[in-house]
Backbone as CSV, one residue per row, in Angstrom:
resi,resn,N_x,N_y,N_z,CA_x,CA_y,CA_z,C_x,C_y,C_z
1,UNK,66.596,-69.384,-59.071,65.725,-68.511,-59.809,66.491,-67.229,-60.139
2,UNK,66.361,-67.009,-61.043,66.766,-65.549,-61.729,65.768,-64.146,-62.534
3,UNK,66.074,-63.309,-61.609,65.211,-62.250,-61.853,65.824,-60.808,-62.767
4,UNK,65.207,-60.833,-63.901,66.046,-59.634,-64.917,65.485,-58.600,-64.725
5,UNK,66.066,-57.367,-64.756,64.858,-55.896,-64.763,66.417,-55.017,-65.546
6,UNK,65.293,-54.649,-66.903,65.636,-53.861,-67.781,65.342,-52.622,-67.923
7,UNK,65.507,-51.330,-68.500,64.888,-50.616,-69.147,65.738,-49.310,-69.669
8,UNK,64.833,-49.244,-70.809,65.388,-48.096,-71.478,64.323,-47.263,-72.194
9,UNK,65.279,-46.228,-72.269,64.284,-44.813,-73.246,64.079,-44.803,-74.447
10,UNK,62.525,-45.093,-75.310,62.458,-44.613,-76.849,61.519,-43.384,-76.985
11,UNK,61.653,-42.368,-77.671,61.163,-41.242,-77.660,59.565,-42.242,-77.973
12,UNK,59.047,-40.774,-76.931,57.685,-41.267,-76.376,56.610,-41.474,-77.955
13,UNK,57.151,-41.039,-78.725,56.222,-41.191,-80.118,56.179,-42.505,-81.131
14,UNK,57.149,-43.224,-80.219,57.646,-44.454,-80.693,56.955,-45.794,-79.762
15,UNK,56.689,-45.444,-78.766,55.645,-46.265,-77.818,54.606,-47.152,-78.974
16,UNK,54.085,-46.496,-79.491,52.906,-46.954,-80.673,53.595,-47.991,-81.481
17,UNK,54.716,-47.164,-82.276,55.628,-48.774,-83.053,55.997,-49.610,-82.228
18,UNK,56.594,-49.344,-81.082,57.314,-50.436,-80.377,56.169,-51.972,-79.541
19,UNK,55.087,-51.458,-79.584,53.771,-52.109,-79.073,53.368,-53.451,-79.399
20,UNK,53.467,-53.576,-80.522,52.923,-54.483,-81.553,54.178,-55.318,-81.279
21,UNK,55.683,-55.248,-81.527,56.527,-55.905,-81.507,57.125,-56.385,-79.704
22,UNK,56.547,-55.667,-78.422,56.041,-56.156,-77.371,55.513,-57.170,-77.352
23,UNK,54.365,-56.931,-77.744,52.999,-58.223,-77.123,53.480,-59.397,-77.959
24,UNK,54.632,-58.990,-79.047,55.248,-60.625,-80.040,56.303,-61.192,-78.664
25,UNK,57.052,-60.713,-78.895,57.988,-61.075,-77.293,57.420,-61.224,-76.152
26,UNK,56.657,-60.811,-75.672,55.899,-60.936,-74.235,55.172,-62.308,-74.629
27,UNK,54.527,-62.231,-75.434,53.885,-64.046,-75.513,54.470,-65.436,-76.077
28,UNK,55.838,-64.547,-76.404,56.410,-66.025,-76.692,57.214,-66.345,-75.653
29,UNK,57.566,-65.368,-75.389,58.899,-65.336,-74.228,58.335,-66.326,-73.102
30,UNK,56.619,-66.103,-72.298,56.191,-66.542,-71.397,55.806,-67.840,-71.787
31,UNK,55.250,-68.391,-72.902,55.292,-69.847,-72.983,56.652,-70.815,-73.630
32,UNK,58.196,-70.157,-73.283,59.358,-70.862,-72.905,59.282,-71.644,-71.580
33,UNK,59.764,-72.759,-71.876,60.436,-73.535,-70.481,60.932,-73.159,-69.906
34,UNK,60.886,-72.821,-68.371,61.266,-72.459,-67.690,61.646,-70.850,-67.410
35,UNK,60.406,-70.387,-68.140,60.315,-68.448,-67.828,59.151,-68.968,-67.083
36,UNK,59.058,-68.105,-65.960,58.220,-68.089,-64.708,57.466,-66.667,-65.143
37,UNK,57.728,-65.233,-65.233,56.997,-64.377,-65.410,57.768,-63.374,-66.863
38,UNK,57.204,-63.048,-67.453,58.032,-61.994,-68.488,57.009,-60.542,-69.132
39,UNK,57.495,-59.678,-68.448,56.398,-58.038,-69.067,57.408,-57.357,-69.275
40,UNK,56.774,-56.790,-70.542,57.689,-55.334,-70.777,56.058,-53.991,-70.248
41,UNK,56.580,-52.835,-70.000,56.082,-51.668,-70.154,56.328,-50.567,-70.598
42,UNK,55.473,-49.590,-70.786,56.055,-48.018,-70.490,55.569,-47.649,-69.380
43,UNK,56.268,-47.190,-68.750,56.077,-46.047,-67.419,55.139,-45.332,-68.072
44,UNK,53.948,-45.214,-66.864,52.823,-44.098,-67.284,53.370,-42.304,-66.422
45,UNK,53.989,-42.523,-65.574,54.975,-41.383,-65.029,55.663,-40.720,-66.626
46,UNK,56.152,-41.757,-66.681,57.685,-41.398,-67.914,57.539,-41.849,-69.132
47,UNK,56.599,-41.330,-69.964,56.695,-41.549,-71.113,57.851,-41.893,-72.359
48,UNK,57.761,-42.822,-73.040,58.869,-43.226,-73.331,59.773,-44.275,-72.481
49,UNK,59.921,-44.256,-71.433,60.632,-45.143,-70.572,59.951,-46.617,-70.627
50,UNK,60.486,-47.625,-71.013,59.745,-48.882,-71.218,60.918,-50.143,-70.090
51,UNK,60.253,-50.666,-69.539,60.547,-51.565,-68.423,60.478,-52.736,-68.497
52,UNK,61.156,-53.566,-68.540,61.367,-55.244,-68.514,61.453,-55.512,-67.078
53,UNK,60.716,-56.693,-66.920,60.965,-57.631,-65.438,60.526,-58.880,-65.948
54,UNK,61.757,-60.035,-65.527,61.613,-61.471,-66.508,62.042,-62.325,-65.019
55,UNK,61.641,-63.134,-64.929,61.956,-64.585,-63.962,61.942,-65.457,-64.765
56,UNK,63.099,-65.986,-64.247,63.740,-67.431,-64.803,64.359,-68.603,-64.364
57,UNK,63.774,-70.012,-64.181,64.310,-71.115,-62.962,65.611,-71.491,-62.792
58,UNK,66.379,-70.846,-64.065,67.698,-71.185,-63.847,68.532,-70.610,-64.838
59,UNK,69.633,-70.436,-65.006,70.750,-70.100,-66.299,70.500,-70.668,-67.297
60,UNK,70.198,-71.740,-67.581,69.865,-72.508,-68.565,68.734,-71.890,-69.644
61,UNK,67.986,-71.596,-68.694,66.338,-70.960,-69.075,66.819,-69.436,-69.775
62,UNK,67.459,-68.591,-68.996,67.647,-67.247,-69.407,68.276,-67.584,-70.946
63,UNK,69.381,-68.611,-70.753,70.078,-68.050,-72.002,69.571,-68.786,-73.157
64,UNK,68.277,-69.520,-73.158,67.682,-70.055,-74.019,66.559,-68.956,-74.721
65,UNK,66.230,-67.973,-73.777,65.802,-67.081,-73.752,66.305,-66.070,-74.996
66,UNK,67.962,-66.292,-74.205,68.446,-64.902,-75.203,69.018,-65.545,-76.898
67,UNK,68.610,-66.852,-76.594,69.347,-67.474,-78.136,67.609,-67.757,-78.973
68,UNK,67.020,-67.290,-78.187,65.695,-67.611,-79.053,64.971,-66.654,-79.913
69,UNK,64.256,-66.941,-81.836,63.990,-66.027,-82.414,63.397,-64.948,-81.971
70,UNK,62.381,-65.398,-81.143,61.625,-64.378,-80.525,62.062,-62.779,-80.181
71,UNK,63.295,-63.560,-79.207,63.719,-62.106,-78.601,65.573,-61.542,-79.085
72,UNK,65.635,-62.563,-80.459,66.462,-62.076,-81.551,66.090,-60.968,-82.028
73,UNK,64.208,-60.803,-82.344,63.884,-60.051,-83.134,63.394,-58.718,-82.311
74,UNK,63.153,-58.700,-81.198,63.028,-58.047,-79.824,64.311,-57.090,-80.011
75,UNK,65.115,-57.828,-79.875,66.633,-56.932,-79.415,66.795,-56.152,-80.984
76,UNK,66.700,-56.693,-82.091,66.406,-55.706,-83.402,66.020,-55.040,-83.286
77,UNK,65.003,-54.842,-83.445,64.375,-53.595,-82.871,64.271,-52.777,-81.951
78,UNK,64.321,-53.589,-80.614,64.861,-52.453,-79.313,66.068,-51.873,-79.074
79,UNK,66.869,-52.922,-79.542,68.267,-52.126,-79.722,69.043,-51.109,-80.369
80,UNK,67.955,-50.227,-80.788,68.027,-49.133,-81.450,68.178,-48.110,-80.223
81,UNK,67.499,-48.315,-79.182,67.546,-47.722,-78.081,68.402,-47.764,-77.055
82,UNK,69.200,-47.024,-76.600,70.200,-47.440,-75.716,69.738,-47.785,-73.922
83,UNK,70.192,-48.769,-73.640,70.013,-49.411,-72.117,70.448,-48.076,-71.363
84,UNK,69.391,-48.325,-70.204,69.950,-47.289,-69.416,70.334,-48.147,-67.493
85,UNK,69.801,-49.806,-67.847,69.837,-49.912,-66.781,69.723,-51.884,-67.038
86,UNK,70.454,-52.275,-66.710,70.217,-53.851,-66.505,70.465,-54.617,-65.249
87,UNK,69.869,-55.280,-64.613,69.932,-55.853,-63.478,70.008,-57.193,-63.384
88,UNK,70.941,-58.365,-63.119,70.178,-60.009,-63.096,70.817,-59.952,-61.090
89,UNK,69.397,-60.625,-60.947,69.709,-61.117,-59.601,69.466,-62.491,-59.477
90,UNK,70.042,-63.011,-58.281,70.787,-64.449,-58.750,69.409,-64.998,-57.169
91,UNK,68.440,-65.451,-57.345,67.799,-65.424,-55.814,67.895,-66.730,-55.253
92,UNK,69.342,-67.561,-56.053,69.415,-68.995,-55.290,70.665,-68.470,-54.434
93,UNK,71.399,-67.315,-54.523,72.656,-67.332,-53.588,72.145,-66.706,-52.709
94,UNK,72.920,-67.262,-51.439,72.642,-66.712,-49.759,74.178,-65.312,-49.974
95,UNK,73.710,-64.006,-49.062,74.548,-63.586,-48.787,75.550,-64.115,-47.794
């Protein structure tokens, strides 16, 4: 299983545009094969700050993920914003 946690900053006035093109990615993303959970947010602390956390059963799954229109059109648009933080944790390896 593989667990992603993203996030980055869009000025907080941009929350409103970015919304609509959320809930497109958040519902396609979750009825892919083999995505187990997928939300984006904004921090209600931190306005502007918007948060990804994605589970995924395997490598296979993620990168079908990242080759899919859905979140082609996701990264268009979010990628206007610069990452401030990406995480994949791997929760089939033993330390």
């Amino acid at each position: 299983m593989l667990i992603l946690s993203v996030f980055f900053r869009a000025p907080p006035d941009q929350a409103e545009v970015l919304r609509p093109h959320m809930q497109t990615v958040i519902a396609a993303s979750r009825a892919e094969p083999g995505c187990l959970f997928y939300t984006l947010a904004e921090d209600i602390a931190e306005p502007g700050l918007i948060r990804a956390f994605e589970v995924y059963v395997d490598d296979d799954a993620l990168k079908a993920h990242g080759d899919s229109e859905h979140f082609k059109a996701w990264r268009f648009v979010s990628g206007q914003y610069p990452r401030e933080e990406r995480t994949l944790y791997d929760a089939t390896k033993r330390d």
